[in-house]
DRENMIVEX-853890 format. One line per field, with one value per atom (N, C-alpha, C): atom name; residue number from 1; x, y, z. Coordinates in steps of 0.02 Angstrom, whole numbers, plus 50000, padded with zeros to 5 digits. Layout:
N
atomo	(CA;...)
num	(NUM;...)
px	(X;...)
py	(Y;...)
pz	(Z;...)
This chain:
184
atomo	(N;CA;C;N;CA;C;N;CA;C;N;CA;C;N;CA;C;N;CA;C;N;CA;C;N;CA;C;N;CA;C;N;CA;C;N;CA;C;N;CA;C;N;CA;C;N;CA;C;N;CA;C;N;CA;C;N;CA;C;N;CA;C;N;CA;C;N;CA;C;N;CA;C;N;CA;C;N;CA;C;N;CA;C;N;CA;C;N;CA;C;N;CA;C;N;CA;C;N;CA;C;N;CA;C;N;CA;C;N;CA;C;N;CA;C;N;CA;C;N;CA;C;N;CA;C;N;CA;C;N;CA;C;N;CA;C;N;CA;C;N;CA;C;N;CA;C;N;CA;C;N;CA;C;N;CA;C;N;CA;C;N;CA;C;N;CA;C;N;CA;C;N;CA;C;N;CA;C;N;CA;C;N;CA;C;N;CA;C;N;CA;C;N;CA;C;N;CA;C;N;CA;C;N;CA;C;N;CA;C;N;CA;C;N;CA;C;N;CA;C;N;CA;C;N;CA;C;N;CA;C;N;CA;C;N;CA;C;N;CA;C;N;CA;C;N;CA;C;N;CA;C;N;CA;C;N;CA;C;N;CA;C;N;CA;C;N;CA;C;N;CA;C;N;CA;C;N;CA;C;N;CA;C;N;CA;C;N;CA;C;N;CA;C;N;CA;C;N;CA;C;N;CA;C;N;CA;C;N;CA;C;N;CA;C;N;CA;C;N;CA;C;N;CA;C;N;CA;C;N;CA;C;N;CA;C;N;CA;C;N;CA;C;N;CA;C;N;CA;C;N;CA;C;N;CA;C;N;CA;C;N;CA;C;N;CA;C;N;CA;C;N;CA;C;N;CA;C;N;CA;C;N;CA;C;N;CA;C;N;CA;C;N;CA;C;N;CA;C;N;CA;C;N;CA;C;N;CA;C;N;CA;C;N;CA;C;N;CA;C;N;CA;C;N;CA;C;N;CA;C;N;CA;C;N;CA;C;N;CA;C;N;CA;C;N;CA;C;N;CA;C;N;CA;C;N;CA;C;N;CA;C;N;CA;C;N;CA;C;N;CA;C;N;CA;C;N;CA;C;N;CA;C;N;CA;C;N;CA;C;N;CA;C;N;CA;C;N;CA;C;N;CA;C;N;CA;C;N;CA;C;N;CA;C;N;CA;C;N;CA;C;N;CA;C;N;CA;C;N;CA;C;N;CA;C;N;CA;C;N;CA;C;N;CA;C;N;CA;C;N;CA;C;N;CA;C;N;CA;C;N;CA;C;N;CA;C;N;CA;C;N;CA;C;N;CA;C;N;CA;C;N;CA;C;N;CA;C;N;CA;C;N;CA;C;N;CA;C;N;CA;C;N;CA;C;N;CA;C;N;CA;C;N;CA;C;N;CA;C;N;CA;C;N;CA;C;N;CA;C;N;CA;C;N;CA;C;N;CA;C;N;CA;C)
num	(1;1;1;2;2;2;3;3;3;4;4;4;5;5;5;6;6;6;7;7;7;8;8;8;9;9;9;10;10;10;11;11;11;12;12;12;13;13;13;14;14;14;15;15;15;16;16;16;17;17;17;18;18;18;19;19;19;20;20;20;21;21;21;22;22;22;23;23;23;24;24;24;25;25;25;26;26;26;27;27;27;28;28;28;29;29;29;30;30;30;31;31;31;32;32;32;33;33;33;34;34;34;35;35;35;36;36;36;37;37;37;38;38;38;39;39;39;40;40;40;41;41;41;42;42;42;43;43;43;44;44;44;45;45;45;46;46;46;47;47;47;48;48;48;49;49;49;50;50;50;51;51;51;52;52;52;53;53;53;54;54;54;55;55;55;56;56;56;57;57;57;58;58;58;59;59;59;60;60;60;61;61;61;62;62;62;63;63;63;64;64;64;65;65;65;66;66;66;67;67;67;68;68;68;69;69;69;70;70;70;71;71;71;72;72;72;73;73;73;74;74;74;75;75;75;76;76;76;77;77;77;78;78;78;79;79;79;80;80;80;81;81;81;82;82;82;83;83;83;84;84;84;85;85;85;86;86;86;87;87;87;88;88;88;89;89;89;90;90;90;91;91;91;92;92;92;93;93;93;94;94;94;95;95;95;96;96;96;97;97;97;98;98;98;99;99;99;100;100;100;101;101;101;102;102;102;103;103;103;104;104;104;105;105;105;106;106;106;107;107;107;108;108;108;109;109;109;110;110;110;111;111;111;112;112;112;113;113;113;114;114;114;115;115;115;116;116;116;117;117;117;118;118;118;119;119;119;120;120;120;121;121;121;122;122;122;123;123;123;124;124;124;125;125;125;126;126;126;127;127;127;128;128;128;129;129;129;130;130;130;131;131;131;132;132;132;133;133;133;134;134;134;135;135;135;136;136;136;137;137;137;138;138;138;139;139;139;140;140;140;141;141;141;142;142;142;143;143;143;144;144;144;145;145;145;146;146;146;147;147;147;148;148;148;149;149;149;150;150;150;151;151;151;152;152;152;153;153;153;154;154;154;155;155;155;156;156;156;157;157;157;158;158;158;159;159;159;160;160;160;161;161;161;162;162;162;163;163;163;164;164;164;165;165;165;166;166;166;167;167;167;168;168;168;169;169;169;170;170;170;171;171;171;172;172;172;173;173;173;174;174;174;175;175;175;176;176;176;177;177;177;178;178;178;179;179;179;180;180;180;181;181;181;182;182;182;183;183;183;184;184;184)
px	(49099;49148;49154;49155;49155;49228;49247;49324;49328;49359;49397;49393;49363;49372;49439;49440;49499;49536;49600;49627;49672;49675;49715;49788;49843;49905;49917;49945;49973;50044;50063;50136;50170;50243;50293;50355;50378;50442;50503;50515;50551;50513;50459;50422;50447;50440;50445;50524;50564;50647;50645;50619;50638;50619;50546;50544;50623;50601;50646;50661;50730;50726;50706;50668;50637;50567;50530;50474;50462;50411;50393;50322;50339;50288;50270;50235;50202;50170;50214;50179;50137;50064;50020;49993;49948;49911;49923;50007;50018;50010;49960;49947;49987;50027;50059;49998;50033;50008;50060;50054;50091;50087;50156;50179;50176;50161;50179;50247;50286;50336;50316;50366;50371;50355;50315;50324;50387;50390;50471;50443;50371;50340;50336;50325;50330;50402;50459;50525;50556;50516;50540;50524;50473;50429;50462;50457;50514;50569;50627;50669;50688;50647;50630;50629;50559;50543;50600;50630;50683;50743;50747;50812;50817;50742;50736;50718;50730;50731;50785;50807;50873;50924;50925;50963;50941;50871;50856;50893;50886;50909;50978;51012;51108;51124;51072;51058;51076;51022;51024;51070;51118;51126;51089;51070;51007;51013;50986;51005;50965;50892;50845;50880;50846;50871;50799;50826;50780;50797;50754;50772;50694;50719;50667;50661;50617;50600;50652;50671;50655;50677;50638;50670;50605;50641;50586;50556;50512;50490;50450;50477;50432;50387;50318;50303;50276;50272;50242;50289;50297;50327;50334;50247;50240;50272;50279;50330;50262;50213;50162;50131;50193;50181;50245;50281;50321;50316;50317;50309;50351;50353;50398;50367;50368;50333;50369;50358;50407;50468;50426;50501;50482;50534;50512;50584;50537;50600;50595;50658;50659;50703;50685;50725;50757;50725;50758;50812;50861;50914;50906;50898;50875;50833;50774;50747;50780;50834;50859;50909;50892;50918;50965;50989;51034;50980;50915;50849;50811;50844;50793;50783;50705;50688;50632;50633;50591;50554;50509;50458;50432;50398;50374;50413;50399;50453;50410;50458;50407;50374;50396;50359;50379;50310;50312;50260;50303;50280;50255;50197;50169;50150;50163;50148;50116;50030;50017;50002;50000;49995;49920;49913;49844;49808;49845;49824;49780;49791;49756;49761;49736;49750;49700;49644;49638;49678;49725;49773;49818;49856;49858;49822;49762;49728;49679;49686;49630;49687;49709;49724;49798;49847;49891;49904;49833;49838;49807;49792;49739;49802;49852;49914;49947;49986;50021;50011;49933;49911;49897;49906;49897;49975;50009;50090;50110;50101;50132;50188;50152;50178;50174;50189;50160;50134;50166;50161;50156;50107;50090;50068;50108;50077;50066;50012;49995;49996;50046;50059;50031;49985;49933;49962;50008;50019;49966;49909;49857;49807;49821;49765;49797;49877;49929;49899;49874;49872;49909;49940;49965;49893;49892;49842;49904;49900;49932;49890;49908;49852;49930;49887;49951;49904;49953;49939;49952;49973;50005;49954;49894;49859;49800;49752;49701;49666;49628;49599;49602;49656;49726;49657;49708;49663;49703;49676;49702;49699;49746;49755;49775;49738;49757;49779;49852;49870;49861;49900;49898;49991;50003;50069;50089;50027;50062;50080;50084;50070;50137;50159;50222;50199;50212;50190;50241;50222;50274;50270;50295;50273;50294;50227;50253;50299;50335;50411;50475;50448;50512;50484;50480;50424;50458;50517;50565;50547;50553;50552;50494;50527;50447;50471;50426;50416;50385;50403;50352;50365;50321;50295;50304;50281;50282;50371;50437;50471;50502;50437;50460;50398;50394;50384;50333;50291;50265;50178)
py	(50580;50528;50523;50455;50463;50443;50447;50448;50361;50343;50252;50263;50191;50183;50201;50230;50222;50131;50117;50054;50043;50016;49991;49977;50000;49979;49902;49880;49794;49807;49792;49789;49709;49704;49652;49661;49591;49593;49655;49692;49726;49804;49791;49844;49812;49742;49726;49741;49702;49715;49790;49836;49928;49940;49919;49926;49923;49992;49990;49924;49911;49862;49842;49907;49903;49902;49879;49867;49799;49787;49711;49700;49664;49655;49624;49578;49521;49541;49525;49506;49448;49490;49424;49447;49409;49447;49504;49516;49605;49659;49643;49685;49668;49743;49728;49710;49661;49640;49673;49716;49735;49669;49658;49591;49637;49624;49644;49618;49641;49639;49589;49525;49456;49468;49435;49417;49396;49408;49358;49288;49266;49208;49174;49208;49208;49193;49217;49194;49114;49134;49072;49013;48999;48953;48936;48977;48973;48966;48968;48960;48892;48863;48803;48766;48758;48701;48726;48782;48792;48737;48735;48693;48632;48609;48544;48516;48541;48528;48508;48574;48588;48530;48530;48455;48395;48385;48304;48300;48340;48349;48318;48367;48376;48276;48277;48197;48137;48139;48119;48129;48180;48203;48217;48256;48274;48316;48328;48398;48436;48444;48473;48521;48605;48670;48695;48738;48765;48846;48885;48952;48982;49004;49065;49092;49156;49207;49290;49329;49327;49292;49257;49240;49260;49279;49270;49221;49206;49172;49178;49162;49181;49136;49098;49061;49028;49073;49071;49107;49066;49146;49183;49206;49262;49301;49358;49428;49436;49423;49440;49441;49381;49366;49333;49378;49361;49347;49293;49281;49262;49290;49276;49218;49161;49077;49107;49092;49087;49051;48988;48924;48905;48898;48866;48798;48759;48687;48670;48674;48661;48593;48575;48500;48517;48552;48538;48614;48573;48656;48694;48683;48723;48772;48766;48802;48902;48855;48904;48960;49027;49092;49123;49180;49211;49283;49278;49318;49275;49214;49165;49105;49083;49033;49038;49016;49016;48954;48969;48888;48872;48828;48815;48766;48786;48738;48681;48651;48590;48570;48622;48629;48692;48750;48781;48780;48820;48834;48905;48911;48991;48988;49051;49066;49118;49089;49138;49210;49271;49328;49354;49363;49378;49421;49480;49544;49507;49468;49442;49353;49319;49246;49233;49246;49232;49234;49274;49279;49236;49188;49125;49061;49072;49007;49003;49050;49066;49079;49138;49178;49114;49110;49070;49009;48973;48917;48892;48941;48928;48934;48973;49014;48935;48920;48872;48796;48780;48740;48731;48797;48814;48806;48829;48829;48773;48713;48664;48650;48680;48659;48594;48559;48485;48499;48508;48531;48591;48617;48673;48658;48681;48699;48760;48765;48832;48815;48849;48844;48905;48916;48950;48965;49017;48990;49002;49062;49062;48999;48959;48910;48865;48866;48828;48750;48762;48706;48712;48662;48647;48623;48657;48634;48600;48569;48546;48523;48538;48521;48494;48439;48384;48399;48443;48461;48435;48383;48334;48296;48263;48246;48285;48228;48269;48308;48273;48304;48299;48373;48376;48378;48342;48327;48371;48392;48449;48389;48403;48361;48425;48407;48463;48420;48454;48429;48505;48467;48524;48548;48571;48582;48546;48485;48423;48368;48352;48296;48296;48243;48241;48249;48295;48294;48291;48236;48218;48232;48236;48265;48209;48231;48185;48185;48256;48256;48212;48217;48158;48134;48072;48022;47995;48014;48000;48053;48128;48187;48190;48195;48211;48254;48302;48386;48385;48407;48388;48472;48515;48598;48587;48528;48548;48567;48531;48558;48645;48691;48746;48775;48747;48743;48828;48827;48908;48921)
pz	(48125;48141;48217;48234;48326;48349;48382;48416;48435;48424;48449;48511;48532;48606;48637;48682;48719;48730;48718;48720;48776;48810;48880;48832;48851;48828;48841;48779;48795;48811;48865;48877;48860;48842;48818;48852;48837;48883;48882;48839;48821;48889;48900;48947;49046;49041;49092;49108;49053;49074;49096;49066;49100;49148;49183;49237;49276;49334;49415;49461;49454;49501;49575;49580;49657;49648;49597;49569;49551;49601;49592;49573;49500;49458;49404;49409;49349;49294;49223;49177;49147;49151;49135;49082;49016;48950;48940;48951;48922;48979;49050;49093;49167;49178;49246;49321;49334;49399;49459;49512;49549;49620;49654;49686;49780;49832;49873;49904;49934;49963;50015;50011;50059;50119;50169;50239;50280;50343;50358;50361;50347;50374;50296;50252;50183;50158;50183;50148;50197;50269;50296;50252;50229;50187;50144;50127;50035;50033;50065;50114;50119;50158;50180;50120;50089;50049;49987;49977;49920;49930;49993;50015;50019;50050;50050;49974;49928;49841;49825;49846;49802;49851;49909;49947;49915;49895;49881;49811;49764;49680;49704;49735;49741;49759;49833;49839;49783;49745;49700;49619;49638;49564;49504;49540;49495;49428;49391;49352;49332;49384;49379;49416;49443;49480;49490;49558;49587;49592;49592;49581;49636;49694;49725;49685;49697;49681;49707;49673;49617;49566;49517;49442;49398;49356;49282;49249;49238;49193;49150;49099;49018;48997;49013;49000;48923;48883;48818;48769;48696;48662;48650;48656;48637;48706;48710;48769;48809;48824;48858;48919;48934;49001;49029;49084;49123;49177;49235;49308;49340;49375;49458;49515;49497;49557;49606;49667;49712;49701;49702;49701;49613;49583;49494;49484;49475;49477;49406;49363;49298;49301;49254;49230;49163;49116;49059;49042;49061;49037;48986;48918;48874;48873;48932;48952;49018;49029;49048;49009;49015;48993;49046;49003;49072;49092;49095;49130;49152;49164;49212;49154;49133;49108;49059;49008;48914;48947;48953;48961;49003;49004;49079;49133;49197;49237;49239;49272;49299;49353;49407;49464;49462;49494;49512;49592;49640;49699;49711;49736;49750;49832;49848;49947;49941;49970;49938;50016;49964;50003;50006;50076;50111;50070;50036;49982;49936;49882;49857;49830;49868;49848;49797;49763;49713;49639;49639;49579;49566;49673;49640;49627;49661;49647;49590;49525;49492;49432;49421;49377;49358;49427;49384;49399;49426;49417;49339;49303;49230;49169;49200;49163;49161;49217;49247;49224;49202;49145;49093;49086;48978;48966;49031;49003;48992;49026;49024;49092;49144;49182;49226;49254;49278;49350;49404;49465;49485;49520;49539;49603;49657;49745;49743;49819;49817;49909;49908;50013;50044;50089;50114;50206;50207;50285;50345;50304;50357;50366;50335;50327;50360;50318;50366;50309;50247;50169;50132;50100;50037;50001;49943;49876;49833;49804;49747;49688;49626;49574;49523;49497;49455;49388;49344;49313;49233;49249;49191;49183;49183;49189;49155;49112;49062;49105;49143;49180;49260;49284;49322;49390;49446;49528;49527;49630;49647;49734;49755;49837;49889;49948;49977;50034;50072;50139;50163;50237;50317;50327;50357;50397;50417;50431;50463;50432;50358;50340;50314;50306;50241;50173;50139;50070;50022;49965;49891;49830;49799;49768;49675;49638;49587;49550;49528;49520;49535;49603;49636;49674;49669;49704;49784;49787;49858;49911;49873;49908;49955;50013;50051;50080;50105;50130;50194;50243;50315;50343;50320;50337;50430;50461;50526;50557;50529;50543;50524;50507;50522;50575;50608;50684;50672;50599;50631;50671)
């Protein structure tokens, strides 16, 4: 008789909630992804475009919300995968829990970190479209790009601006974003 492969543990939400709260870390297909700790150039960002959201919404009366990071998000039913977007803009309240949010937002924003940017431009930009999310940026401050991929769409474009451009976003077709006023 030969011995069973050895099996990689599947972890579920009930694993992620125990984690230490000084442990920062993504559930994706059951396997922790470990998060590095923000830049000050990294929260300025987020910061920023968090505010200039959450001002245009209030603007408008809106009743969409914006939530930095940290928040949870559960994107699927199954417990398998929990993520932390930077910025996650929900519209539909039902979607919101008191551990963050069941579903997918409708924009999510990622910044990404020098450690590894393939995880956001690969791993959850593939997540982020199976979920059902519509908008997905991916703000790059070494490149000093916004990617955006419109993800509502069969077959979703991806537009890339600079720091310099005003960028809108299809969410809210008023909102425009201009990265050069954080002067970095």
């Amino acid at each position: 008789m030969t011995p069973a492969l050895a099996q990689e543990k599947v972890y579920s939400e009930e694993d992620y909630y125990k984690l230490p709260e000084n442990v920062r870390s993504e559930l994706i297909d059951g396997r922790f992804y470990d998060m590095s700790s923000p830049s000050r150039l990294h929260q300025k960002i987020l910061m920023f475009i968090s505010k200039k959201i959450a001002y245009f919404i209030d603007s408008k009366n809106g009743s969409c919300e914006v939530y930095p990071a940290p928040f949870a998000v559960k994107l699927f039913q199954n417990s398998k995968t929990i993520v932390e977007p930077d910025i996650s803009v929900i519209c539909d309240q039902n979607k919101l829990t008191e551990k963050g949010c069941s579903g997918a937002p409708d924009w999510v924003i990622e910044i990404i970190s020098p450690s590894n940017p393939g995880h956001d431009y690969v791993r959850k930009l593939n997540l982020y479209a199976d979920a059902g999310v519509r908008e997905y940026w991916i703000v790059d401050p070494l490149t000093k790009e916004v990617s955006i991929y419109h993800l509502q769409e069969q077959n979703f474009r991806a537009d890339v601006y600079t720091f310099q451009d005003r960028i809108s976003s299809d969410i809210f077709k008023d909102l425009q974003i201009d990265l050069s006023e954080l002067e970095v």
